[in-house]
N, C-alpha and C positions, 0 to 999 in steps of 0.2 A: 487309364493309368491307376493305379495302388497306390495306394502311400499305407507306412506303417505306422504300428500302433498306436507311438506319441503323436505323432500328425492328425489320425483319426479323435483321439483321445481333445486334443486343443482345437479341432475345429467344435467339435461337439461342447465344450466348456464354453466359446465363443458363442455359440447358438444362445445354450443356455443364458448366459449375461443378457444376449439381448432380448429372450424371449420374456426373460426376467421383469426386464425394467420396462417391457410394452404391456406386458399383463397388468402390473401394477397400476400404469397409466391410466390403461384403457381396459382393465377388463377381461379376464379369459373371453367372453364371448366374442369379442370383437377384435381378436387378436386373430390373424389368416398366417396360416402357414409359408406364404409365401412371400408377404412382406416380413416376416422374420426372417426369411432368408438371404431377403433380398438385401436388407439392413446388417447382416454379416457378413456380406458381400460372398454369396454363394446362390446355386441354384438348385431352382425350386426341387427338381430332381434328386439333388445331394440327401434333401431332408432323412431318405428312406435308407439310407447309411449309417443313418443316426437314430431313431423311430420309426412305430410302427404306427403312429396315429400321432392328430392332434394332442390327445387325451393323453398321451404317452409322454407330451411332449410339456402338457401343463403341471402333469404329477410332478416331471424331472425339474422342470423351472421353480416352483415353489418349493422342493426339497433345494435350489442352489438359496432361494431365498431366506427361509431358514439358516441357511449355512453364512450366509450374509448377517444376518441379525445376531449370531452366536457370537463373529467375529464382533461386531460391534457391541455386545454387554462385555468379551472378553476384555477387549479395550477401555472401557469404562471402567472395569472391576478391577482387575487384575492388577497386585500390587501397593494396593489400597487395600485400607481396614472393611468388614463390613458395612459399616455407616456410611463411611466415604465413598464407597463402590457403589451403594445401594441408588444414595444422592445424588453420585454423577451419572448414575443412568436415567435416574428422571429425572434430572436436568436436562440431559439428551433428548430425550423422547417427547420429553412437554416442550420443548424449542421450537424459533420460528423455522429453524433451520429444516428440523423435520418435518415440521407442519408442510413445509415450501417444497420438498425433496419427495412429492408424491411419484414419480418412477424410480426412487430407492431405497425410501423407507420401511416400517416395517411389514410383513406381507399381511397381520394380523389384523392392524388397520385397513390396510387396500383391499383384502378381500376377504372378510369377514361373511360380506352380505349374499358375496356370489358364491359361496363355497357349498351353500344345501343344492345348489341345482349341478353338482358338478360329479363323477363319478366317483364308488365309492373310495377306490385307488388314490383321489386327486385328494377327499376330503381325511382318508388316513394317514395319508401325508401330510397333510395341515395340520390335523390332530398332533402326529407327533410329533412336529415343531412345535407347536405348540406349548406341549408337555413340556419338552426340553427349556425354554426359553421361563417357563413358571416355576420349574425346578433349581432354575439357577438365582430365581429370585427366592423360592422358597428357602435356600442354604445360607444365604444373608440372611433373612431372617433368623432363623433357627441360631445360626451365630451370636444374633444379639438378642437371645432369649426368648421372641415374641413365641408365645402357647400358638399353638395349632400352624404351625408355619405355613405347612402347605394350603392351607383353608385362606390365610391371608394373603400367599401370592397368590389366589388367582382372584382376589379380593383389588388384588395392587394392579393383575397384568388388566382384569375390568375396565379399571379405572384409569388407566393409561388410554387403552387402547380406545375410551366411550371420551376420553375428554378430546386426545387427537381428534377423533374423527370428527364433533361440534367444532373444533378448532378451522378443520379443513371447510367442515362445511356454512361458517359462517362469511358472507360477504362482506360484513363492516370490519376491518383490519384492526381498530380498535379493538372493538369486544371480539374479535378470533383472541388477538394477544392476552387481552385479559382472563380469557378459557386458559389460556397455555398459562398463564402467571399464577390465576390464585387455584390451580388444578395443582401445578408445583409445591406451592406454598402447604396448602393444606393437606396433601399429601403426606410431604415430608413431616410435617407437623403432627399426624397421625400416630407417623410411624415413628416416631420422637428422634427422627434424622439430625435434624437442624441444630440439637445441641451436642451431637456425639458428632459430628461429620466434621 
């Protein structure tokens, strides 16, 4: 049976969400192509309608992840001053809620560590989320005067992405929250958010 374009188009957008949120999880490496499919309720067969490899399939999933993450600083930002945008997105990101949300979060966090063993395809598509996602902080900055903007967001996306990940990876809930609180705190204090915001 065929189906057309829009059909093939939303099954394959469907893959992706889910290959998405299992990478995240668990890890490209321990991600099998067939429980992704199986979890989008398709079979394993279908995959090759949509990719030609795993690797094809981990590039596509972090470039949705990225697009995920845009949406979310759009949301935080948009329609709000510089300072306000800037602060409600590291308020978002240093949250428990993020910290707790490791199959949705951001992909920067999740898989920072696995990305050198990964192809070069997979890590230039991390790259340019990447990029995109420090640019959009570099442009608040730059709004509210701070010298060398670009040098400061990835100064800021650092510091986000290194406090999260102690956050996730501490077991006492306490001191995880207090990584998230005075990570926020002194941050925004830095970046002299807290009296413009």
């Amino acid at each position: 049976m065929r189906y057309n374009a829009e059909h093939k188009q939303k099954t394959r957008a469907k893959v992706l969400q889910v290959a998405a949120k299992a990478i995240r999880a668990e890890g490209p490496d321990r991600v099998g192509v067939a429980g992704v499919m199986a979890e989008a309720g398709l079979t394993h067969g279908g995959f090759y309608a949509h990719f030609r490899s795993k690797d094809e399939l981990v590039t596509a999933a972090i470039e949705q992840m990225f697009e995920e993450s845009r949406a979310r600083i759009r949301h935080e930002m948009d329609g709000r001053g510089p300072a306000e945008g800037l602060a409600a997105y590291i308020d978002f990101y240093l949250s428990k809620r993020h910290r707790d949300a490791r199959s949705a979060g951001c992909p920067m966090a999740a898989l920072a560590s696995d990305l050198p063993r990964l192809s070069e395809a997979t890590r230039e598509q991390f790259a340019s989320g990447a990029q995109r996602l420090t640019h959009a902080i570099a442009e608040k900055l730059q709004a509210l005067g701070h010298a060398d903007a670009q040098a400061q967001a990835h100064s800021v996306v650092a510091e986000l992405i290194g406090a999260l990940s102690l956050a996730r990876i501490e077991p006492e809930a306490a001191r995880s929250d207090a990584i998230l609180a005075d990570s926020r705190q002194l941050l925004k204090q830095r970046l002299g958010l807290e009296a413009k915001a």
